[in-house]
C-alpha positions as CSV (number, residue, x, y, z in Angstrom):
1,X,2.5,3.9,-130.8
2,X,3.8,7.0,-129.0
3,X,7.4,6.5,-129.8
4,X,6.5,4.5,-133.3
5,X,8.7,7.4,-135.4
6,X,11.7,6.4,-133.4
7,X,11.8,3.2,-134.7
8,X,13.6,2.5,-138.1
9,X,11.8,1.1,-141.2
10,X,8.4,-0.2,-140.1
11,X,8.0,-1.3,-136.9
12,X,5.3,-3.9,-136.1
13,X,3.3,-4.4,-132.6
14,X,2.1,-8.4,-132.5
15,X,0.0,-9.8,-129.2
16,X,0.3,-13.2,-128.2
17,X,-2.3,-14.0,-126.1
18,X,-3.2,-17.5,-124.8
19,X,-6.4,-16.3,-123.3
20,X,-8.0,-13.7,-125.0
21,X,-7.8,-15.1,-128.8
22,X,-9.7,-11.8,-130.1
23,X,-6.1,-10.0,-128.9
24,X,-3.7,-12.3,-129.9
25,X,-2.0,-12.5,-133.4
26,X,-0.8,-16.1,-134.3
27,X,3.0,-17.4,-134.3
28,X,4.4,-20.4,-135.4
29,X,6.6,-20.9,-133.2
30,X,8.7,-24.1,-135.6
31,X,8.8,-21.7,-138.6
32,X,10.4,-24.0,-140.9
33,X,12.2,-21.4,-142.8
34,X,14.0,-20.6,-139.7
35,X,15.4,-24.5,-139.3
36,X,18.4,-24.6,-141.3
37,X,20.2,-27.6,-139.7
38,X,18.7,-30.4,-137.4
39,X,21.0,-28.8,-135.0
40,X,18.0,-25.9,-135.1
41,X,15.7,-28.5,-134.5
42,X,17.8,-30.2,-131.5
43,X,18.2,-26.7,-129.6
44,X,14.2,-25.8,-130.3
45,X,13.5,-29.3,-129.1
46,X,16.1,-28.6,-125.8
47,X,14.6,-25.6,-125.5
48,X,11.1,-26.2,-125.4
49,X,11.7,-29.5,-122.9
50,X,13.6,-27.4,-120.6
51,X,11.2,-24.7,-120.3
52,X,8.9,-27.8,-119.5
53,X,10.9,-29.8,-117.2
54,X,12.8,-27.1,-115.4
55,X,14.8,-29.9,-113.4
56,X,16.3,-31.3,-116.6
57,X,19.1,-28.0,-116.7
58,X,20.7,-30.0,-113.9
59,X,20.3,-33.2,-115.3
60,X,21.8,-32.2,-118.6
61,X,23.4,-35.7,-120.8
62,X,21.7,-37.9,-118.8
63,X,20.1,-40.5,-120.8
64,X,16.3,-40.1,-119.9
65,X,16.9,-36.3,-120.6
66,X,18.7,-36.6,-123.8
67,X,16.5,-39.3,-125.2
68,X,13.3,-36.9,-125.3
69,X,15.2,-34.1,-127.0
70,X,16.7,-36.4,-129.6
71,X,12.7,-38.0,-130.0
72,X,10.9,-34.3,-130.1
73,X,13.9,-33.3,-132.8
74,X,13.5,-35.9,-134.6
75,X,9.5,-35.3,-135.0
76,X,10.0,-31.3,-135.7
77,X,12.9,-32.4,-138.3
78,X,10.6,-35.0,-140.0
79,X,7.6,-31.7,-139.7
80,X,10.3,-29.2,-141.6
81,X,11.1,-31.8,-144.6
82,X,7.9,-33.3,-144.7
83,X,6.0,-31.7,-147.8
84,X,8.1,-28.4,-147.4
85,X,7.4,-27.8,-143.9
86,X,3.3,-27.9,-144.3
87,X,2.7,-29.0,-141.3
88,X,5.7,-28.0,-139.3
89,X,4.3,-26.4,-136.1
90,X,4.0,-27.3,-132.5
91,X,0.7,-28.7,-132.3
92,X,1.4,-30.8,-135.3
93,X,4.4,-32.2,-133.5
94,X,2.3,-32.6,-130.2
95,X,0.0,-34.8,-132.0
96,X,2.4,-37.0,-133.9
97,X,4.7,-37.5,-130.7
98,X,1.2,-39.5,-129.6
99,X,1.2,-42.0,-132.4
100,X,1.7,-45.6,-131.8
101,X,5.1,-46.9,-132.3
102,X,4.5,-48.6,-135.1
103,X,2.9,-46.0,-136.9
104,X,5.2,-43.5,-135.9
105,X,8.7,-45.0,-136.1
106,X,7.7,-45.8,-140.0
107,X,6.8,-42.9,-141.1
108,X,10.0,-41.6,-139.2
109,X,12.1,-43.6,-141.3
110,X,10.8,-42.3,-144.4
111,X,13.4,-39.5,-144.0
112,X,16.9,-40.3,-144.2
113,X,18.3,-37.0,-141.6
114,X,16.3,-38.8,-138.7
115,X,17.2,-41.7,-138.8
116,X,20.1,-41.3,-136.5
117,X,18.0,-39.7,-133.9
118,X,15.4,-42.6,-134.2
119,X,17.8,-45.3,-134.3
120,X,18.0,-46.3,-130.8
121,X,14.3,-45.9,-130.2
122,X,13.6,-48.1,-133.3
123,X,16.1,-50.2,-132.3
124,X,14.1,-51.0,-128.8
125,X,11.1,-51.2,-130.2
126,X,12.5,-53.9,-132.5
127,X,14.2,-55.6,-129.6
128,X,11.4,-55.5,-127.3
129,X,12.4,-53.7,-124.6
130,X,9.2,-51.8,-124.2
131,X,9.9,-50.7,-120.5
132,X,12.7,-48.2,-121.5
133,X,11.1,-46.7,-124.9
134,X,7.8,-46.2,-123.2
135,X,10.4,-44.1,-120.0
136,X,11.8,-42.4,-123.2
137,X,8.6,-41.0,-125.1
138,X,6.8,-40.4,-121.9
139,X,9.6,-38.0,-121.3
140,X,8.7,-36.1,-123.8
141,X,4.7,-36.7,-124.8
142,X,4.1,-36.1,-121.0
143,X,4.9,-32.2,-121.4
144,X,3.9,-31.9,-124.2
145,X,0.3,-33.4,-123.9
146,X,0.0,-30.5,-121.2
147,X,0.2,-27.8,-123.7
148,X,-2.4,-29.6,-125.9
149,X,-5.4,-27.1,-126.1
150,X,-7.4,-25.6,-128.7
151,X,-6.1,-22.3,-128.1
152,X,-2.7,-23.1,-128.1
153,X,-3.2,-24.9,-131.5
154,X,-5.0,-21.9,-132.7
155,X,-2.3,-19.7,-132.1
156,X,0.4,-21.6,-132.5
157,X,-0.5,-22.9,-136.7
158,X,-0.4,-18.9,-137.8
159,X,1.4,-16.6,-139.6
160,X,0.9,-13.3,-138.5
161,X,4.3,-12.3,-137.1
162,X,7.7,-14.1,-136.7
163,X,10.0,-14.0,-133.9
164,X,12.4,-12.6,-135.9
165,X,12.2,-9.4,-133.4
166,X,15.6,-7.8,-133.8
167,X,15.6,-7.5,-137.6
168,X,16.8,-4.1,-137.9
169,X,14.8,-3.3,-141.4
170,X,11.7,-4.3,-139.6
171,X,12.1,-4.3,-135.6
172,X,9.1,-5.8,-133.7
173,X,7.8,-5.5,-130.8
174,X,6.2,-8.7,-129.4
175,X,3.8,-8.4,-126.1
176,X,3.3,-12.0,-124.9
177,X,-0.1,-11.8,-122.5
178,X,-2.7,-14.6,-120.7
């Protein structure tokens, strides 16, 4: 607040804070209006499992790496067209990533972009081969299921601020606490 006249336009402080929800602003973190292409979603998805899995930076193309990025795309992509991105937020795609595959895979198919990145998952499924799609989701609904909290969730559904900090007409300053 000190330096607050040396910012141009009007600068914005926003908390985000795991552990102290009375201090913490909410973010969604999957803001749809900031997925243009489902090459957004792929990189969020890379992104996020990375920062989860920090072994998979070496292990980049390998199948059981690039099979739970192309699964957790393919639910945030699905989140961002469903009913204009309603429900397109992290905990939403934590708790569809644990549907049954039935379930799942045809409401997946409901939208035309993700069908290529179900395909070969659908595919299994269909073919049986229940040892390697169960390898391939695990990948990815194993880290995820560790960020499932209430907190999270609460934070994580809001709009408060956007992480669209180096906007020049409205710089932000993000503080990221627990």
């Amino acid at each position: 607040q000190q330096y607050q006249d040396k910012y141009p336009g009007e600068a914005g402080f926003y908390n985000i804070n795991f552990s102290d929800l009375t201090r913490s602003h909410r973010c969604n973190l999957l803001d749809p209006e900031g997925l243009e292409w489902i090459s957004d979603a792929l990189g969020v998805s890379r992104a996020l499992l990375y920062s989860l899995n920090k072994t998979w930076m070496q292990r980049q193309g390998e199948f059981f790496v690039e099979s739970p990025i192309n699964f957790l795309a393919a639910l945030i992509w699905f989140l961002k067209k469903y009913e204009n991105g309603k429900y397109c937020t992290l905990p939403h795609v934590i708790e569809l990533a644990q549907v049954d595959y039935e379930q799942l895979f045809s409401v997946l198919n409901l939208e035309s972009e993700v069908r290529g990145l179900i395909g070969p998952f659908m595919e299994a499924y269909r073919d049986g081969i229940m040892d390697m799609l169960d390898s391939q989701v695990a990948s990815a609904r194993v880290p995820l299921g560790r960020l499932a909290s209430p907190d999270l969730y609460y934070v994580l559904t809001g709009n408060d601020c956007t992480l669209d900090i180096n906007d020049p007409a409205a710089p932000k300053i993000l503080c990221l606490g627990g």
